[in-house]
C-alpha positions as CSV (number, residue, x, y, z in Angstrom):
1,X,-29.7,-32.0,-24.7
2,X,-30.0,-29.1,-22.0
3,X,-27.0,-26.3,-22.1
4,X,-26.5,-27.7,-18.4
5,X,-25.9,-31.2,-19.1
6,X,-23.5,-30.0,-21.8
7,X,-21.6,-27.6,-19.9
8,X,-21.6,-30.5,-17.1
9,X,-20.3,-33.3,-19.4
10,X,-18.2,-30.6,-21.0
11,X,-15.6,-29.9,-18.0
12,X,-13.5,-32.7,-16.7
13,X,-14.5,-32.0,-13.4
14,X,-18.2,-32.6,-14.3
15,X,-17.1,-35.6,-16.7
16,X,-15.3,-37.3,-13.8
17,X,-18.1,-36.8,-11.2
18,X,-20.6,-38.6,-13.4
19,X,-18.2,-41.2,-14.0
20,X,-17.4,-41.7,-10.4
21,X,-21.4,-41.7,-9.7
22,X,-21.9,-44.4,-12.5
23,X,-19.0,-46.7,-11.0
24,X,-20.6,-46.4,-7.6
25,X,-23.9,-47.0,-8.6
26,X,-22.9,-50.4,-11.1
27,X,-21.0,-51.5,-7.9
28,X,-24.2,-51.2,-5.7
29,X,-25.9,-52.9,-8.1
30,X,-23.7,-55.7,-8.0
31,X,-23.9,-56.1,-4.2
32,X,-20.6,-54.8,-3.7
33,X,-21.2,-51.7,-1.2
34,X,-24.5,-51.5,0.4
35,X,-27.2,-48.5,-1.3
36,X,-26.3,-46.5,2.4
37,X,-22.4,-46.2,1.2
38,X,-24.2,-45.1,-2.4
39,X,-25.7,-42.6,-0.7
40,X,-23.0,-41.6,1.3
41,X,-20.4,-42.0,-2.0
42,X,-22.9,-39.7,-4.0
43,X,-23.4,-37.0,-1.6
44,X,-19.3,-37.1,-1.3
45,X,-18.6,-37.0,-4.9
46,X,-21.6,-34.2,-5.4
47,X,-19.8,-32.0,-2.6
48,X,-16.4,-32.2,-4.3
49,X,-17.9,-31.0,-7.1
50,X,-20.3,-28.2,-5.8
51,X,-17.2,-26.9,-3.9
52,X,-14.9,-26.9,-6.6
53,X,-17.3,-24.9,-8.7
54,X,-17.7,-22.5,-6.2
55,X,-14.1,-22.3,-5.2
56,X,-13.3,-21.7,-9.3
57,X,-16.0,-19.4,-9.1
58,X,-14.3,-17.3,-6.5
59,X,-10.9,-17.3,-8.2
60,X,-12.1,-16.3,-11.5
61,X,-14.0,-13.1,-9.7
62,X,-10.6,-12.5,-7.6
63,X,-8.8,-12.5,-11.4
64,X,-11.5,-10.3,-12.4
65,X,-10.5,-7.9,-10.1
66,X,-7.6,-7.9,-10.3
67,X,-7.2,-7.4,-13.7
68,X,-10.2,-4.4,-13.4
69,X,-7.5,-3.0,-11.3
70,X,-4.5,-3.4,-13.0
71,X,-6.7,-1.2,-16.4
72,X,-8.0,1.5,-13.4
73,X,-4.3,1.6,-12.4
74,X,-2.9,2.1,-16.7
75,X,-5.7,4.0,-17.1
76,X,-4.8,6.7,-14.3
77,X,-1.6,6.5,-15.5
78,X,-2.2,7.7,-19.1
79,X,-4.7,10.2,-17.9
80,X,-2.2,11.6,-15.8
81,X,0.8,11.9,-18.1
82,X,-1.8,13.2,-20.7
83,X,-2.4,16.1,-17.8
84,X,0.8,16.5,-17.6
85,X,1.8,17.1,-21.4
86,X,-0.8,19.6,-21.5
């Protein structure tokens, strides 16, 4: 199986997107929404998805920072009390 299908099926975000794909495909099969809502219900769940990713993306680079900050920060600190001592 391809790392991106695991990493997919891996994340309950992913997991829950293809399940809400599979329950809207079995109900157009069975006649009970017409293929144009399928479409429309695919493209939906799809953009959920694609914008949660992105959005997770985002915060884990704003954390990133952050935390790249908060070392810079300690690490002037020690520096500077180092100077200091000498």
């Amino acid at each position: 199986m391809p790392q991106v299908l695991k990493d997919l099926l891996g994340s309950e975000k992913g997991l829950i997107a293809v399940a809400l794909i599979i329950a809207v495909t079995v109900l157009a099969a069975l006649d009970h929404i017409p293929i144009e809502r399928w479409e429309s219900y695919t493209k939906w769940i799809f953009g959920f998805f694609a914008v949660g990713t992105g959005l997770r993306a985002i915060g884990q680079g704003i954390g990133n920072k952050r935390e790249a900050d908060t070392l810079r920060t300690q690490l002037d600190d020690l520096q500077s009390s180092n100077d200091t001592e000498a």
